[in-house]
N, C-alpha and C positions, 0 to 999 in steps of 0.2 A: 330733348332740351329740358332743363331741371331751372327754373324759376328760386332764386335764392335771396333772404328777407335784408341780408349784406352780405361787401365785397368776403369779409371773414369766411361768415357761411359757405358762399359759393365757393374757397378755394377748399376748405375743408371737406366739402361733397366730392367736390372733383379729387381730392387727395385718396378719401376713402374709397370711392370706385375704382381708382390705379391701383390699390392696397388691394383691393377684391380680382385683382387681377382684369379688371376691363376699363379699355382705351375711354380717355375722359380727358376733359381741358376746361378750362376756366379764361372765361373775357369779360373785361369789366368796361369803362368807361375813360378810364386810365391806359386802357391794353394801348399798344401801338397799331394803328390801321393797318400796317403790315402784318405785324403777330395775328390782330384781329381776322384777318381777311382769310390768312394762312389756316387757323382754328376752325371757323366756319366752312371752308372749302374741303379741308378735310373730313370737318361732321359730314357734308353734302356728297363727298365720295364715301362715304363709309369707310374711312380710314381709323375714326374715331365713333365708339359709338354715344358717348353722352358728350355734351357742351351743357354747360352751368353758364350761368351770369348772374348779375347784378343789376337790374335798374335799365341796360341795354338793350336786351331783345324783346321789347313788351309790345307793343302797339307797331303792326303793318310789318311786320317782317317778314320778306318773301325770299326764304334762300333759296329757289327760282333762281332770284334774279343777282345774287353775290356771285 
């Protein structure tokens, strides 16, 4: 999970790690709880292996429990 300082940031990390050729996705606060759920659930399966945000996943988050 990559910690990003804005939503810009975070999509341009996530942009550059697809470019480098590894599975990456970006969710912000604006993401739709679908999109969002879908994103996370995939990082949790190792479907993807980085998730970026913004502002989102800071404090108590237990992808456990997503």
């Amino acid at each position: 999970m990559v910690f990003c300082v804005s939503i810009e940031h975070s999509i341009h990390v996530a942009e550059q790690f697809k470019a480098a050729g590894i599975m990456a996705a970006h969710i912000d606060g604006t993401t739709s709880d679908t999109d969002r759920r879908f994103a996370i659930e995939a990082f949790a399966d190792r479907k993807i292996q980085v998730l970026t945000n913004c502002s989102l996943c800071c404090e108590g988050f237990d992808m456990s429990a997503q």
